[in-house]
C-alpha positions as CSV (number, residue, x, y, z in Angstrom):
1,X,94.6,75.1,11.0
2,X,94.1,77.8,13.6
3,X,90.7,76.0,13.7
4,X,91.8,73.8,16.3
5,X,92.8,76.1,18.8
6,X,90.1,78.6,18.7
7,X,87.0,78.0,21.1
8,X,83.5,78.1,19.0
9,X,79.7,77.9,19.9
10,X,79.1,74.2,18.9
11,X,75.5,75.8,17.7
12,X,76.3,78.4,15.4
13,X,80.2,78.2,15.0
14,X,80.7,81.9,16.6
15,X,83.9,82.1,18.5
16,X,83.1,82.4,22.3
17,X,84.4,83.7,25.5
18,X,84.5,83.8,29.1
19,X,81.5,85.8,30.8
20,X,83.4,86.6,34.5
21,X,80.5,88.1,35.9
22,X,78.3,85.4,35.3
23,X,81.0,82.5,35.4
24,X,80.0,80.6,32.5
25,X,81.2,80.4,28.8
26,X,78.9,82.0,26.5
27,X,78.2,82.7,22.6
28,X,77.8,86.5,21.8
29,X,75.0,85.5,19.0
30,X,72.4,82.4,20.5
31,X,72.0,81.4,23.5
32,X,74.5,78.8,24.0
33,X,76.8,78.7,27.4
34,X,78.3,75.9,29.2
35,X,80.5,76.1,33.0
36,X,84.1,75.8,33.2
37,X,83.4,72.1,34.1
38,X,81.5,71.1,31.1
39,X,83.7,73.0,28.6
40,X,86.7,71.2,29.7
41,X,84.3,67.9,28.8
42,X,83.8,69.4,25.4
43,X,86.6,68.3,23.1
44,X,88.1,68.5,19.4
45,X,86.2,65.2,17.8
46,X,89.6,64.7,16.4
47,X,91.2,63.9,19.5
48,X,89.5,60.6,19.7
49,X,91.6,59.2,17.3
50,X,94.8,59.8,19.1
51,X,97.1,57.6,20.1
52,X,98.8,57.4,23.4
53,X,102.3,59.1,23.3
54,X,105.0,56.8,24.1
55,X,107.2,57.3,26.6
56,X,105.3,60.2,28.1
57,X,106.6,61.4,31.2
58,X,104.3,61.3,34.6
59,X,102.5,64.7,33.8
60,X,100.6,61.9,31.6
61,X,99.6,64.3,28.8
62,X,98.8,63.0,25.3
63,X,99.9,66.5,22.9
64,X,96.8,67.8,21.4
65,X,98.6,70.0,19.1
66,X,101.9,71.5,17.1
67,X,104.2,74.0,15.4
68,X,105.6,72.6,12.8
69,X,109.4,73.6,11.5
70,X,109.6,76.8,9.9
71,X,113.0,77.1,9.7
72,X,115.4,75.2,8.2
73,X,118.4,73.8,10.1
74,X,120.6,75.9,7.8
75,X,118.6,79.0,8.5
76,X,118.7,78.3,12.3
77,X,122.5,77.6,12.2
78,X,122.4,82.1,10.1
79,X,120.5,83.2,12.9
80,X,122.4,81.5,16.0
81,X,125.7,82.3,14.6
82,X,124.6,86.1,14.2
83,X,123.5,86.1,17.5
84,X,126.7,84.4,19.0
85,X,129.0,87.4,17.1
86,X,126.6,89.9,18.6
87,X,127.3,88.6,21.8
88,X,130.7,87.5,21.9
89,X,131.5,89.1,25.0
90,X,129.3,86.2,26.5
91,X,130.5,82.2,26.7
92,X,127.3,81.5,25.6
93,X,127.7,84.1,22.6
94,X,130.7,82.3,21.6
95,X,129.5,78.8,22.2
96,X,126.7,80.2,19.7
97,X,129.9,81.4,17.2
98,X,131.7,77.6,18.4
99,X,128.6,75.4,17.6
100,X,126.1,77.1,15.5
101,X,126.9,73.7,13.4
102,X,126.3,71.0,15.4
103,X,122.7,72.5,16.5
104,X,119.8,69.7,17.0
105,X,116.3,70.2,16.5
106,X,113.6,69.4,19.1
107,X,109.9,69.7,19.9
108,X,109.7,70.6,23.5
109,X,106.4,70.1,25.2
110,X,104.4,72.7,26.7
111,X,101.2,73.9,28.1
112,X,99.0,76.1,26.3
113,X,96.7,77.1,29.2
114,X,93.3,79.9,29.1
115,X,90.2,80.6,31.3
116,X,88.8,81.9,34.3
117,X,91.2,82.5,37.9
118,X,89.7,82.9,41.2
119,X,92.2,84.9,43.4
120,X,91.6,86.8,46.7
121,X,93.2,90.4,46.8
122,X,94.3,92.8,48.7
123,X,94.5,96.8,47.2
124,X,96.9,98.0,49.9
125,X,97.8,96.5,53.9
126,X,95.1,98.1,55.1
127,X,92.2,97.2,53.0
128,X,90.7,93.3,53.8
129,X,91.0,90.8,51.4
130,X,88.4,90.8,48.6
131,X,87.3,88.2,46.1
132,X,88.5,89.0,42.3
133,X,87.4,86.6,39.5
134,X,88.8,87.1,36.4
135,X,89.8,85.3,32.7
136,X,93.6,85.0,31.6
137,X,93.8,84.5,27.5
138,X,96.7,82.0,26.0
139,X,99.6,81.4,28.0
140,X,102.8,78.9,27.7
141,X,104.2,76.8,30.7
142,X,107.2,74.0,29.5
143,X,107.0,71.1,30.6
144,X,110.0,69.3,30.6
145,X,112.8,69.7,33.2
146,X,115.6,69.2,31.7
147,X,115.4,72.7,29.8
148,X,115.6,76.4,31.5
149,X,112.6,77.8,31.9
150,X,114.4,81.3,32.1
151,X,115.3,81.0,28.6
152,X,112.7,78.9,27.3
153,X,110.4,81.5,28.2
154,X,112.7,84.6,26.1
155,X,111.2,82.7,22.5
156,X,108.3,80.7,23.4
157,X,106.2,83.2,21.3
158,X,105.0,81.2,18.5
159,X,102.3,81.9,15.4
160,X,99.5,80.1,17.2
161,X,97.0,80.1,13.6
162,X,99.8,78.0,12.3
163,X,98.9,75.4,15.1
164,X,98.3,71.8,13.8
165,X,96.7,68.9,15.5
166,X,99.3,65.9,16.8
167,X,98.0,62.8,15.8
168,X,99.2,60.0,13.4
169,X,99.0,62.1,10.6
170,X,101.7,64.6,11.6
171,X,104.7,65.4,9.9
172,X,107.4,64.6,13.0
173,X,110.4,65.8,11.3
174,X,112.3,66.2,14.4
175,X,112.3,64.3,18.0
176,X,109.9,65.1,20.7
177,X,111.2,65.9,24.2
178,X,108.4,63.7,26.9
179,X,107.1,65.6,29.8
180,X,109.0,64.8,32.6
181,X,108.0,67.2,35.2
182,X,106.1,65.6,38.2
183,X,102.1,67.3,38.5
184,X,103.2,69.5,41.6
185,X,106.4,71.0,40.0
186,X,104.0,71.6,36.6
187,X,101.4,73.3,38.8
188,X,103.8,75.3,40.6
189,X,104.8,76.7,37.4
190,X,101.1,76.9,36.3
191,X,100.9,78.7,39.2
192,X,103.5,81.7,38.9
193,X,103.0,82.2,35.1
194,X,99.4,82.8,35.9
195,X,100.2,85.8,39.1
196,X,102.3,87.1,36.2
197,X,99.8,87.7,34.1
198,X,97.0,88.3,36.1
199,X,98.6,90.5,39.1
200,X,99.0,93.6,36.4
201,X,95.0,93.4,35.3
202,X,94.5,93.4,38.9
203,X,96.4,96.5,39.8
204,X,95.1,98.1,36.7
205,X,91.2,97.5,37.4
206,X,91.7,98.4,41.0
207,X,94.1,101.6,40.3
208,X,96.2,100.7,42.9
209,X,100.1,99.5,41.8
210,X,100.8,98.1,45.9
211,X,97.8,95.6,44.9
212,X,98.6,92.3,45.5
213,X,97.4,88.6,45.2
214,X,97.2,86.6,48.5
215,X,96.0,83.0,46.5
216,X,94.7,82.6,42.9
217,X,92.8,79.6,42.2
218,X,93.8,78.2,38.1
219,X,91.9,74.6,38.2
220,X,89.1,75.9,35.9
221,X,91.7,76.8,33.2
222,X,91.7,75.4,29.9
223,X,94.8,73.2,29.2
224,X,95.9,72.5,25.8
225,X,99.2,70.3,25.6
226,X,101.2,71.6,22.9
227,X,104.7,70.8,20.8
228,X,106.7,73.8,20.2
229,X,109.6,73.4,17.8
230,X,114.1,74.6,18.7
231,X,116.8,74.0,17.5
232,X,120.0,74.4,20.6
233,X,123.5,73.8,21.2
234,X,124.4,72.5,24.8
235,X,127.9,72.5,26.5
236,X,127.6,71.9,30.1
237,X,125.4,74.3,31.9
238,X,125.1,76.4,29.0
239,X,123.0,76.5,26.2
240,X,121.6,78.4,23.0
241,X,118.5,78.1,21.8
242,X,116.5,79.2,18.1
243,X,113.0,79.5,17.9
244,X,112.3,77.2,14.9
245,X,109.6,79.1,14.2
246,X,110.1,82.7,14.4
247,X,113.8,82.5,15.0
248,X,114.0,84.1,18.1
249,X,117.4,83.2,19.3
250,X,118.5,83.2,23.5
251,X,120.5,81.6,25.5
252,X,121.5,81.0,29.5
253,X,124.6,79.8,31.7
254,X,123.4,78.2,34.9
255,X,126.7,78.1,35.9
256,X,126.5,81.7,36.2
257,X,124.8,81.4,39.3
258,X,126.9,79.2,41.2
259,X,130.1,80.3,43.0
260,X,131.2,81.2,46.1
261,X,130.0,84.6,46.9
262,X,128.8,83.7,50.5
263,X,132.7,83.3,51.2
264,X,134.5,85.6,48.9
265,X,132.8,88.6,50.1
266,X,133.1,88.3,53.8
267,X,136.6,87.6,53.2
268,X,137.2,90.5,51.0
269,X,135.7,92.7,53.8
270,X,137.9,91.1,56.3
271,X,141.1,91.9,55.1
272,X,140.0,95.4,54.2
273,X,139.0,95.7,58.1
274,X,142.0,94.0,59.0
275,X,144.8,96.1,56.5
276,X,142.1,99.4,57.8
277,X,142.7,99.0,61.6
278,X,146.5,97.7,61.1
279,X,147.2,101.2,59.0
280,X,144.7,103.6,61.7
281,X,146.2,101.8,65.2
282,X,149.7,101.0,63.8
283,X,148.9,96.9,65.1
284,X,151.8,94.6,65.3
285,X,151.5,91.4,63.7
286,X,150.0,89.4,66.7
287,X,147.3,92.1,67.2
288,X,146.8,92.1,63.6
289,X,145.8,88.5,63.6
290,X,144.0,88.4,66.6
291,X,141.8,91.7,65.1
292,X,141.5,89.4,61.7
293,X,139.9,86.6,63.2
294,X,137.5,88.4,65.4
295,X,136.7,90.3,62.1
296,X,136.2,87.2,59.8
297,X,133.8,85.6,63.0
298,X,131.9,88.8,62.8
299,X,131.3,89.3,58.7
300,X,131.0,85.7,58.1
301,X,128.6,85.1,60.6
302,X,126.6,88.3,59.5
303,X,127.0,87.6,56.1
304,X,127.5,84.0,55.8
305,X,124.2,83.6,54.1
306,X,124.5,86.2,51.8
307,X,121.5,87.4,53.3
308,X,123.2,90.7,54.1
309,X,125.5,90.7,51.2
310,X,125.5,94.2,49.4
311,X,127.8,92.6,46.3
312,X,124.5,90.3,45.8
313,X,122.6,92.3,46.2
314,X,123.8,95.0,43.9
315,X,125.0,92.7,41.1
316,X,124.0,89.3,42.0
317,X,121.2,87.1,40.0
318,X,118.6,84.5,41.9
319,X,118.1,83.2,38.8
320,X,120.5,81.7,36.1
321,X,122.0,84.2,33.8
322,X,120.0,84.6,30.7
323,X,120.9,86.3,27.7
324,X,118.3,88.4,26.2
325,X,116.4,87.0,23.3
326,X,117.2,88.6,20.1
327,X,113.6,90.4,18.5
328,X,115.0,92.2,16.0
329,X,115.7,89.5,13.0
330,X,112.3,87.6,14.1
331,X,108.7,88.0,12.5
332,X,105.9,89.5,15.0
333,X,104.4,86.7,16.2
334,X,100.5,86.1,14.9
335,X,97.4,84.4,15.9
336,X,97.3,85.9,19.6
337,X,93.7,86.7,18.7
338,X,93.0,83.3,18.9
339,X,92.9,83.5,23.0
340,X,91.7,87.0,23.2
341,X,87.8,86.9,25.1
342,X,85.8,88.7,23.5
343,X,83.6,89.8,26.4
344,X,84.8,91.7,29.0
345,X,87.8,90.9,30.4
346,X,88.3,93.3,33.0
347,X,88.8,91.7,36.4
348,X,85.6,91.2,38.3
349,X,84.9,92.4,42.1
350,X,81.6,90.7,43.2
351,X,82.0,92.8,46.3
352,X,81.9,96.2,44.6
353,X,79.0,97.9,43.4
354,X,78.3,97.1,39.4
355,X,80.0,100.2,38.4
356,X,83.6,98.6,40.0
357,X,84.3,102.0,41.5
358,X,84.2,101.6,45.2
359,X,83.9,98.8,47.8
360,X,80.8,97.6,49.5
361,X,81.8,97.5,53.2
């Protein structure tokens, strides 16, 4: 079925890819091509035939296409119980020990997104800005909101040639998850899954690792919504995930990033300072408290923010704690070569000479 999401000539059937240089799909054996535009016009026949999908969220995206189960809920409860005793030093590893039984399964919905980016770049602070077009193959974004994308994105990696159209013929063994992300906070995330994979090409074609992307442009990308298939456990802010797929197994505890650091740390510093200068100028206790509280004014209002905080900075996490995915007990994921272009993919300069060695003041 990997039929569906590979990109073919609709002349000769040969798969096709992305010419940068000349900004236009194009067949390696006639003498078809088509623009960005018109190949987003050119669609599966069978998605005709497909029926709006109930309930969907205000991305208002119809899924073109899904995993299906490949493990069993018995199987998923192995794996997620394995995990939680290899990590039972974690609340989430033993939430994963706790609940492996009561796990549910789910298709999520995602974006399956390929084609050409349009960025402007900048090699180092002193060189200008130059234009850089370039072609990104198969990438995921979620796109629901009720999930972590943190640890969605530790086993998104899926089989992609098992891929089957979604339609009123499919198999729906499990419930779907609606798209419930609004179109700027889905574009936002568009947006910094597609720097992620295009900033290292960059750096890599220019031979400069300070290279950096002032804007990339993604509206000519391909965008194929897709089902992908978990099973999870939840318990408040945490929550353990399987791949029901490949059986990639991760989990997160968003409550791991709330607290009070802001407050604790200034404090901690403050009687430190306070006990320091108490022990060095042998302060009674009135001096003492005077010296506290001009202390405490002074590292709360320098650190108040945490914007100075050298705890946070050392050990603390922006973003929720995630455990890592387990690889080891999952199958190498196949069908990648479904997105790969096979023309040249190396970022394009239009600015340099045609060798892309040096640039044309």
């Amino acid at each position: 079925m990997s039929d569906i999401l590979q990109l073919h000539c609709p002349k000769c059937g040969t798969p096709i890819g992305f010419d940068i240089r000349r900004q236009k799909y194009r067949c390696t054996s006639c003498s078809w091509q088509a623009t960005p535009a018109r190949m987003k016009e050119i669609r599966p026949e069978w998605l005709e035939s497909v029926g709006t999908f109930a309930g969907q969220g205000r991305t208002g995206q119809v899924p073109e296409a899904m995993i299906p189960f490949a493990l069993k809920r018995e199987e998923a409860m192995v794996r997620m119980y394995g995990w939680g005793k290899a990590h039972n030093a974690l609340p989430e590893g033993r939430l994963a020990v706790e609940q492996s039984g009561t796990l549910t399964g789910i298709y999520l919905p995602f974006q399956l997104l390929r084609g050409p980016v349009h960025a402007r770049v900048k090699a180092d602070e002193r060189q200008r800005e130059d234009i850089c077009e370039g072609c990104l193959e198969g990438f995921t974004v979620s796109m629901s909101g009720q999930m972590n994308e943190a640890v969605l994105d530790r086993v998104a990696s899926v089989d992609w040639s098992e891929a089957e159209p979604f339609g009123s013929g499919s198999v729906i063994d499990h419930p779907i998850q609606y798209p419930d992300l609004t179109s700027d906070s889905l574009e936002k995330r568009v947006q910094k899954k597609a720097q992620a994979k295009f900033l290292p090409d960059v750096r890599k074609a220019l031979n400069a690792p300070q290279a950096k992307l002032v804007s990339l442009n993604t509206d000519d990308l391909l965008t194929v919504p897709v089902l992908l298939p978990f099973y999870l456990v939840r318990s408040g802010r945490m929550m353990v995930i399987v791949n029901g797929q490949t059986g990639e197994v991760a989990a997160t505890n968003e409550g791991a990033q709330h607290g009070y650091p802001w407050l604790l740390e200034p404090l901690v510093y403050t009687v430190f300072a306070t006990f320091l200068l108490m022990a060095l100028l042998n302060l009674s206790t009135i001096p003492s408290l005077i010296a506290a509280v001009v202390l405490a004014l002074f590292f709360f209002g320098f650190m108040g923010k945490g914007r100075r905080s050298l705890i946070r900075k050392l050990f603390g996490k922006k973003e929720p704690a995630v455990a890592d995915a387990d690889k080891e007990i999952s199958p190498v994921p196949r069908g990648d070569e479904l997105f790969e272009n096979p023309l040249d993919n190396t970022p394009y300069f239009p600015a340099r000479d045609h060798k892309q060695t040096t640039f044309v003041p």
